[in-house]
N, C-alpha and C positions, 0 to 999 in steps of 0.2 A: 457643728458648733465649735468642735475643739480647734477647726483650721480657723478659725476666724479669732486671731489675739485679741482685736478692737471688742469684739462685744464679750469676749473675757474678761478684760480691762473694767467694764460698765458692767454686769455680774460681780466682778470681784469687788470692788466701792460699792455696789448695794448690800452685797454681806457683810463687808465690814463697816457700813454706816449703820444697818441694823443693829451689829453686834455694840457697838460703841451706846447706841443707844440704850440697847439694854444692862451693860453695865453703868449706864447715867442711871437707870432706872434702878436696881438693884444697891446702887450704895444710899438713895435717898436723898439726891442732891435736889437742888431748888430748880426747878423749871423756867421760875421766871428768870433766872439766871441765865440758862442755856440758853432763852428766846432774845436775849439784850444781847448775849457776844455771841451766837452761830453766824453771821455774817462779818465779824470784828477781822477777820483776815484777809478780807477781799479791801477793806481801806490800803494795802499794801498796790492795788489797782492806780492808787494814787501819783504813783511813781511815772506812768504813763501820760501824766498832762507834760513830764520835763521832757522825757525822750525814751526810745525805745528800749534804750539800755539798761536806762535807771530801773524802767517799770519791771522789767523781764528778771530783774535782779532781785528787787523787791517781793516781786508777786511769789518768784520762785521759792526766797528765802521763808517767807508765810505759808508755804503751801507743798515744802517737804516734808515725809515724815519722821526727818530725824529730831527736830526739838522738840515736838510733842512726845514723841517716843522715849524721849532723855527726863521731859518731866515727868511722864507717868511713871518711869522707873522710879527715880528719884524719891517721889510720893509714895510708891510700891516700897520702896525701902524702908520706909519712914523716918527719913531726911526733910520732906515737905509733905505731908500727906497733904495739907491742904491744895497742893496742887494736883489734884487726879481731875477733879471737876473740872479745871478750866484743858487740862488735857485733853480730856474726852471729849469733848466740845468744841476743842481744837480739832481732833481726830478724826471726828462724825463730820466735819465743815471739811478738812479735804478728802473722806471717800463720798460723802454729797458729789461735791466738786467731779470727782471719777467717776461716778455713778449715773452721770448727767455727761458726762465725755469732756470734760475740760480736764487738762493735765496740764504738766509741767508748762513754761514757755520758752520758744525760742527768740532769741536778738532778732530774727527776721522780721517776728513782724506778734501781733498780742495775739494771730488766731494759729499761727504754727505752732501747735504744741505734740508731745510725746505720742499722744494718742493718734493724729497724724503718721506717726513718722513708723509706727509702729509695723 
């Protein structure tokens, strides 16, 4: 198991989709919330009707964890608390995303990604 990175990768995004989930569930945030935006970062896919570039750019920039990670802090701070919810639902939506083996993108092409290349 430990020589195989790829199903690492897809293990590691189910525990931290888990975990996100249950910090959604533990602070008592609105569910029908999480069920309207859990797929609101894949409309970044949209960038792929211009050209390869845009989309990979796009999709990328929605589906790193550095801005979600910057707002939970942020709302951890209590700078924006109101933003934790839309964090974690950010967060859960890309180890989904890992969890299910889609990862970053390459310019080559929308199905080159990290997990590939891994």
């Amino acid at each position: 198991m430990f020589k195989n990175p790829r199903l690492l990768l897809h293990i590691e995004g189910a525990c931290l989709f888990v975990l996100t989930l249950w910090f959604y569930y533990t602070g008592n945030y609105r569910w029908w919330i999480f069920a309207v935006l859990f797929f609101t970062p894949d409309l970044a896919m949209l960038g792929y009707l211009k050209d390869v570039k845009l989309g990979t750019t796009c999709y990328n920039f929605t589906h790193t964890l550095s801005l979600p990670v910057a707002l939970l802090l942020i709302g951890l701070m209590g700078v924006a608390p109101r933003g934790i919810p839309y964090a974690l639902i950010w967060l859960s939506h890309i180890e989904f995303d890992r969890m299910l083996g889609f990862g970053l993108k390459y310019a080559t092409g929308f199905k080159d990604t990290h997990f590939q290349r891994v």
